[in-house]
N, C-alpha and C positions, 0 to 999 in steps of 0.2 A: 433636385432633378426635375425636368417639364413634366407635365403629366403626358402619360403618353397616348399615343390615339383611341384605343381600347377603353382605355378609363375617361374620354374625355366624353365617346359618345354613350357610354354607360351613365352618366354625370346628366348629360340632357337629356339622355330618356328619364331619370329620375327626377328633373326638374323642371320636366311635362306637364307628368304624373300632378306633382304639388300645385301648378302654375293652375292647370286644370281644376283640381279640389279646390284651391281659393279662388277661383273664378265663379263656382258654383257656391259658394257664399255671398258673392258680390250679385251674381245673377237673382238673386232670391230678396236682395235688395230692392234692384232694380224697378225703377218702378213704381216704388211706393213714397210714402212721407220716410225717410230714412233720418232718423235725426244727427245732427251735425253742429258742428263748437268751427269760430273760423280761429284760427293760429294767429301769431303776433305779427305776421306780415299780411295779415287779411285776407290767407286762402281758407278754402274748408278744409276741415278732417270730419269723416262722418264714422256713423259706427261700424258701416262696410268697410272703411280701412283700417278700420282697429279689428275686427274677427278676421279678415284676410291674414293682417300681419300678425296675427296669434297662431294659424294654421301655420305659415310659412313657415316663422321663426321654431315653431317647434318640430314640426318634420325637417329640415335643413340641420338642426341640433341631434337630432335622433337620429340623421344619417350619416351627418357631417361631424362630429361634436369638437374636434381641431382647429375647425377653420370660421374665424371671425364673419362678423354682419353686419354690416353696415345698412340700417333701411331704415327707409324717410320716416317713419312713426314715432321711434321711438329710441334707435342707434346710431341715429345719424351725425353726433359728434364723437364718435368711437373714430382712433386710428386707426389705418388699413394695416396689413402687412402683406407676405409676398405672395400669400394665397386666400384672398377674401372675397365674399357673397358683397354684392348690390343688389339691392329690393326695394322694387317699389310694388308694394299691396294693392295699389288703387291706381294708374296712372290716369288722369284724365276725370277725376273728383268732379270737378263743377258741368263738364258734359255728363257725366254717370248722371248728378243728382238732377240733371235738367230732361233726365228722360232718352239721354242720346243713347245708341247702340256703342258709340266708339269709344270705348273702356277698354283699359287691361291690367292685368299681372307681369308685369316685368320681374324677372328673375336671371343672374346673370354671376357665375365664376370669374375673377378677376387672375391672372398670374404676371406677377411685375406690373403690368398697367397696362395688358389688352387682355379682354375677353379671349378663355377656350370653352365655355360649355352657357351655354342661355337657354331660357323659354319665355314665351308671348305668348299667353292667353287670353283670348277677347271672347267671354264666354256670351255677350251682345251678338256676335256675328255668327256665334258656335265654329270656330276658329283658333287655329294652337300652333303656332312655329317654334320649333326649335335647332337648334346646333350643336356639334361638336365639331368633327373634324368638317362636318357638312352640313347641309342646312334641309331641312326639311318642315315639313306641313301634314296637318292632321282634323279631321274634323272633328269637333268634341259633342258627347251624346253620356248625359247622362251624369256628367262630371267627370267624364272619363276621354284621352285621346283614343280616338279609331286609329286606321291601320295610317302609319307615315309613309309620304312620297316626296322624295328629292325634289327640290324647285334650285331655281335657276333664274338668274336674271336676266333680260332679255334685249333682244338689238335695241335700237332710239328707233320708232315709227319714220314711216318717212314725213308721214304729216304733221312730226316735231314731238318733241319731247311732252309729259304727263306728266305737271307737276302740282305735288302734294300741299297742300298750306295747311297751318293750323287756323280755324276757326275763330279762335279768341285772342290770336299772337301776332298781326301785320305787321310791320315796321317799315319806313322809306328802306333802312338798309339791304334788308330783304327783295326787296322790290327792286334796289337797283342791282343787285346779283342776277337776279330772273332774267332782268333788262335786256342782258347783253346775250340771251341763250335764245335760242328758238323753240319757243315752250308757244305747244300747239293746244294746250288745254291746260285749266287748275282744276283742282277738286281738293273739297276742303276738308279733313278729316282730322280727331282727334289723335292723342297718344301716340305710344308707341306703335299705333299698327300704319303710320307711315311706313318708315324702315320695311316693316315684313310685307308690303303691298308692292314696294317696289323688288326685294325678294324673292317675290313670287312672279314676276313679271306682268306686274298690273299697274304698274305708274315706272317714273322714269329719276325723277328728283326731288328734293325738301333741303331747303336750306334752312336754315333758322340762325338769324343772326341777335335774335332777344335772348335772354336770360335761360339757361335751363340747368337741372342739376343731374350727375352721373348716372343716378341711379333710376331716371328718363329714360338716358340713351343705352344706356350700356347693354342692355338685353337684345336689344332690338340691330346695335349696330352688328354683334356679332352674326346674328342672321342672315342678315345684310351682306357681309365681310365674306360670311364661310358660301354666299349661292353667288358670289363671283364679284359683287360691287365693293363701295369703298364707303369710308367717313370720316372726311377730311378737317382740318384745319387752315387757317390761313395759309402756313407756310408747306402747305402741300402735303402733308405727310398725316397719317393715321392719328384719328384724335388716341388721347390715353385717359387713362384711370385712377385714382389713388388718390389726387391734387387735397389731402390733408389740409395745405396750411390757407387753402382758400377754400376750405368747406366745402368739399365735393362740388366746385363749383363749375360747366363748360364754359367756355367761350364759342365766338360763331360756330359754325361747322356748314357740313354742307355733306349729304348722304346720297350718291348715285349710284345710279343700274351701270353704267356704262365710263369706267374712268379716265376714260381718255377726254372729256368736259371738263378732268379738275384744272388746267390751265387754263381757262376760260372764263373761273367764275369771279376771281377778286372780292374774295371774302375781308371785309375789314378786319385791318391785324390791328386791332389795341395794345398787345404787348402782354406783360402778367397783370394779370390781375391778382392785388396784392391785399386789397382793403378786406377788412376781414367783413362777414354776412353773420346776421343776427343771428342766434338759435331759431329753428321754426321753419327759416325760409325754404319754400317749394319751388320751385320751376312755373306754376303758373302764374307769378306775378311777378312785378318788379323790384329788386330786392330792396329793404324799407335800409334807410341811413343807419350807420353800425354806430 
């Protein structure tokens, strides 16, 4: 049986609460020499994502104790089933350890293969989105969310669309998506606090046609999802969640305020992706030959 709306926004007020508590681990990192091991696909993991995802995985156990966890640390070749957590501790590891503010806590309920209950904490910005049936925002003080207000995504400016890039991620593909829109500004930011920027009606687009893994987007797209926008796939329709036999892995996407631009973007459709990905691999880099 779905969860039903009452349990879904009780679910994200709970997984504020935690997104916020390991945000203020991470914060307390921030900052300094944090030391860090890189993975077999030559990202970092530092010790801010290993205490985050100690905090998470044991409050999500202690509230949840039922329902599987898939998160990038250290469960991330665990199968899903039809009611599972994606976590990601740290999004955004090599801005974190380079000093930037745009970090987060992605936290995100899976049922069948779309998001009903997520939180985003960017304790860098003192900043916390989350969803259930709706999507809302909260300022964080102390490791703690302040009072939430409903956000909403917003028209396209007339002086053209705000679109989001990652930092450390360009590619032509990307570029030739942008190409064909009338994107009146970029701004570059890390993580998942694309998604809840455009959420709150502060940007407009993010496409991302390089490599990323589920448990990236998944928090962030339901934000996205529940304040009125979308996150698409080539073939037009809602990305999903669970893809097991390719290790949590996305293909393109493309995240907007306003859905009426999904026929307009000509996201390259490669088809399945079928090869399988090393143990290890993250979404910030390119996946290393299996």
């Amino acid at each position: 049986m779905p969860l039903d709306p009452r349990m879904r926004d009780s679910i994200a007020t709970t997984l504020t609460d935690i997104a916020c508590e390991a945000g203020d681990i991470l914060r307390r990192h921030h900052g300094g020499d944090c030391p860090h091991v890189l993975k077999p696909d030559g990202t970092p993991s530092s010790e801010a994502d290993i205490e985050s995802e100690k905090l998470i995985l044991d409050a999500l156990r202690r509230h949840y104790p039922t329902i599987p966890i898939i998160s990038e640390e250290s469960t991330y070749d665990l199968p899903p089933s039809e009611l599972f957590f994606l976590v990601d501790p740290l999004d955004g590891t090599r801005d974190f350890l380079a000093g930037n503010p745009d970090y987060s806590v992605n936290i995100c309920l899976i049922e069948g293969h779309r998001p009903v209950a997520s939180a985003v904490a960017a304790p860098g910005i003192g900043r916390v989105w989350g969803a259930g049936v709706t999507a809302f925002e909260a300022a964080i003080h102390r490791g703690r969310p302040m009072s939430r207000n409903a956000i909403r995504v917003r028209k396209v400016p007339e002086d053209g669309l705000v679109a989001l890039v990652s930092r450390r991620h360009g590619d032509t593909e990307t570029e030739a998506c942008l190409a064909g829109l009338p994107i009146g500004q970029r701004r570059g930011v890390a993580s998942a606090l694309k998604f809840c920027l455009i959420a709150s009606g502060e940007a407009d687009i993010y496409v991302r046609c390089g490599p990323t893994m589920e448990w990236d987007t998944a928090a962030g797209d339901h934000v996205l999802t529940s304040a009125g926008g979308c996150v698409i796939v080539p073939s037009g329709r809602a990305i999903t969640y669970g893809q097991y036999r390719i290790f949590y892995r996305n293909g393109p996407f493309a995240a907007l305020g306003d859905p009426s631009y999904t026929s307009r973007l000509g996201l390259p459709d490669r088809g399945p992706v079928l090869s399988p990905i090393r143990k290890g691999y993250s979404g910030d880099s390119t996946p290393p030959p299996a």
